[in-house]
C-alpha angles and dihedrals in degrees: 000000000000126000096252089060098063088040106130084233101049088046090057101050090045082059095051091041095049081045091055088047099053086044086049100046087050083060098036087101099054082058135025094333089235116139123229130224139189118212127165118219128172121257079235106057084052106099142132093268088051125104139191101236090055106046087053083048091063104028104036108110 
């Protein structure tokens, strides 16, 4: 885990945004259906060889 991750303010926004996500997925039938998810990943895993699958494969809790 990076240092950002475990940053007071990160935390708390990881928190808001999980809260908006469980908010959005009540309302996803009313739209497209379509479930949301949080998941946070480093600046640094991101990279061309990178792909979602499998970042979400590694981050997702």
């Amino acid at each position: 885990m990076s240092k950002r991750q475990t940053d007071p303010i990160v935390l708390s926004k990881a928190r808001a945004a999980k809260e908006w996500v469980k908010h959005a997925n009540e309302f996803a039938p009313e739209g497209d259906g379509k479930p949301w998810r949080y998941v946070l990943v480093p600046h640094d895993a991101v990279t061309e060889s990178a792909t979602l699958s499998g970042l979400l494969a590694i981050y997702s809790t």
